[in-house]
C-alpha angles and dihedrals in degrees: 000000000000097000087042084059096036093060097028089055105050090052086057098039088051083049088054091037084048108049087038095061090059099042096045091042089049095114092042090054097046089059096054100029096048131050092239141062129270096273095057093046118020093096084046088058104044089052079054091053093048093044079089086069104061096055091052095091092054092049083046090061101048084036095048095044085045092058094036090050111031100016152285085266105058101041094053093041081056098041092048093045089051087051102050092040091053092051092044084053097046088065085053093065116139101222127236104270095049090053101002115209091015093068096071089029084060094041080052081048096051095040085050088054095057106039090061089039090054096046082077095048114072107025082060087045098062086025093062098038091044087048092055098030121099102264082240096048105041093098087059095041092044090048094071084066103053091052081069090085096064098037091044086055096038085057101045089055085043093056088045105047086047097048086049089048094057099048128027129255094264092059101033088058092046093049123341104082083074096072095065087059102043096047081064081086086076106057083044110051073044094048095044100048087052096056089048093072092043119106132225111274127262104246094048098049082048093058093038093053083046087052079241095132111126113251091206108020079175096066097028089065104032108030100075118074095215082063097051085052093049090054091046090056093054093043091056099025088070116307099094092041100048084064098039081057090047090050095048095044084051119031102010097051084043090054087047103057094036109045103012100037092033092231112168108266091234098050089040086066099039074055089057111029095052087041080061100047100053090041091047097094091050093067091057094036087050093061090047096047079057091067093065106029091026132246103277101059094044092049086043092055096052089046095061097037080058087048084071111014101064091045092047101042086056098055090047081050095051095039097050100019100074106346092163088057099239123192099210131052108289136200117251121221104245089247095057088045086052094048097043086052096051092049084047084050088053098062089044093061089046092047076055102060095044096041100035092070095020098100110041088046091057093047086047095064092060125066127234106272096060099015091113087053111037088040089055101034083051089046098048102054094048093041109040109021103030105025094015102068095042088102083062100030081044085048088043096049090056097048097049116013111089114212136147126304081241103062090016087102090052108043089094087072104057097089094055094045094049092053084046092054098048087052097054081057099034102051102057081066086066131096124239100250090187101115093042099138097177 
């Protein structure tokens, strides 16, 4: 088991590390991949940056035939090798004045490379950690692998903040934003020597050596209808939203603070970095605390923490972040960093509760032969088309959608907190998964 974390965690630490680079470097891309400054593209960026997310349903589904066919092993050693190829080659860019519009049409490419490619990786690596795990103790071995979110994204503003300290801006911004991306290399040659020793898991050598092993996991999963309106129950019971809440907690409340309340770049990241340090062990603690109540309260609970708490912690935002409405980065007083970071803290927990046991309770609803498939193809679709994309259609609402100067501050919200909402009347539908021994 510890070999089987150990490798299936790093995969999914070097995905988050991945995908937050980007999103957290979006500004500073914009201003070398585009012709204009940040506050021309910077939408047009981080649209870039979630175009990874569209094409993860297709990866989900040759990743996902891959696992179901040939094996767990060889669909997330591939999946891992295209990822950390397509962020090493991120930091490689040329920029725009040296080739002009293919610079933000590679830097599509890239992102496109690793969205399919990450579609893989995480659905094999649940899949491989749940099949070996004890059935009672899948929620607390999973759950190593959940806590890869906030460390991925602790270590990506780490790596960030210690790579700013050391130049200056100017340089930083010419050249400096390229290291983050290449030192990916490292967690993957890591990552990649580690899943070379692992073995095939349990329940798939069973059903190979039964002959049980799905001919079309493709069709198996998607071509019944009964199955289309189980995934949809689990996108909307909880799946999408839980997302939608982790986004928000993270990179909307990063944009916030940072374009919308004027907060100094430097002291919105200290906000979030130390917020996810302190909230990394509930999400583990979260899956194994699923073992014992089951999956669905403990997803519930942190639904309907996140109902109030990320509506509440923006209008304390809002209220304390910049109450004299300044047009340029601002200092913050040490107690309103400490309590932004506290109500930050807050949605973390509640991301938490929903993600900890997210992705062993929606495994836990296939069977063997297509699990690989129908888990990804579920994931994917909550995760990447529906919560995946609420940083851009956040971005997007506040852009373009005219409200008063009272909510305008807030619209940026209203896609989150619909998804949450659906999810507070969708996941009582769904059954406890819990003492699925399969």
């Amino acid at each position: 088991m510890r070999l089987a974390i150990i490798a299936s965690a790093t995969g999914t630490l070097l995905e988050w590390y991945d995908l937050f680079l980007a999103i957290i470097l979006a500004k500073t891309l914009s201003n070398q991949l585009f012709p204009g400054g940040e506050s021309t593209y910077f939408l047009e960026t981080l649209a870039i940056v979630g175009a990874s997310f569209f094409v993860r349903p297709i990866g989900s589904l040759f990743f996902g035939s891959m696992g179901d066919r040939q094996g767990r092993k060889k669909s997330f050693l591939l999946s891992l090798l295209l990822m950390g190829g397509a962020t090493f080659f991120i930091g490689l860019l040329p920029t725009f004045s040296q080739i002009g519009w293919f610079a933000p049409i590679g830097l599509l490419a890239l992102r496109l490379v690793q969205g399919f490619a990450i579609s893989g990786e995480y659905s094999g690596a649940i899949i491989y950690v749940s099949e070996n795990a004890p059935a009672d103790k899948r929620g607390y071995y999973t759950g190593f692998i959940q806590a890869t979110v906030p460390v991925g994204l602790v270590l990506s503003l780490l790596v960030v903040i210690g790579i700013q300290s050391f130049m200056s801006a100017e340089n930083f911004n010419a050249w400096g934003w390229r290291i983050p991306f290449l030192t990916s290399a490292v967690l993957v040659f890591f990552s990649y020597v580690m899943r070379k020793k692992m073995e095939e898991t349990p329940i798939f050598a069973q059903m190979k050596a039964s002959g049980n092993i799905a001919k079309s996991p493709i069709k198996e999963s998607l071509g019944e209808a009964k199955n289309w309106r189980l995934m949809l129950m689990i996108i909307f019971g909880g799946n999408a939203a839980q997302s939608a809440i982790m986004q928000t907690a993270q990179f909307v409340t990063l944009y916030y603070l940072q374009r919308a309340m004027k907060v100094e770049e430097y002291t919105s990241y200290i906000i979030l970095a130390v917020a996810l340090l302190f909230g990394a062990p509930f999400f583990q603690w979260a899956g194994a605390w699923s073992d014992k109540v089951g999956r669905k309260k403990v997803i519930y609970l942190g639904i309907l923490i996140s109902a109030i708490s990320i509506p509440l912690s923006f209008y304390c935002f809002k209220t304390f972040g910049n109450p004299d409405n300044l047009t340029t980065p601002h200092p913050l007083g040490i107690s309103t960093v400490l309590g932004f970071i506290f109500l930050t803290f807050i949605n973390m927990v509640a991301s938490a509760l929903v993600y900890g046991p997210m992705g062993v309770y929606v495994m836990e609803f296939f069977s063997g032969r297509t699990r690989y498939t129908s888990m990804g193809f579920t994931h994917n679709i909550s995760n990447g088309l529906i919560g995946g994309t609420t940083p851009i259609v956040s971005e997007f609402l506040k852009a373009n959608l005219m409200v008063g100067a009272v909510f305008a501050p807030y619209v940026g919200l209203l896609y989150p907190m619909a998804l949450i909402l659906i999810a507070l009347i969708v996941n009582p539908l769904l059954k406890e998964t819990a003492l699925n021994k399969d």
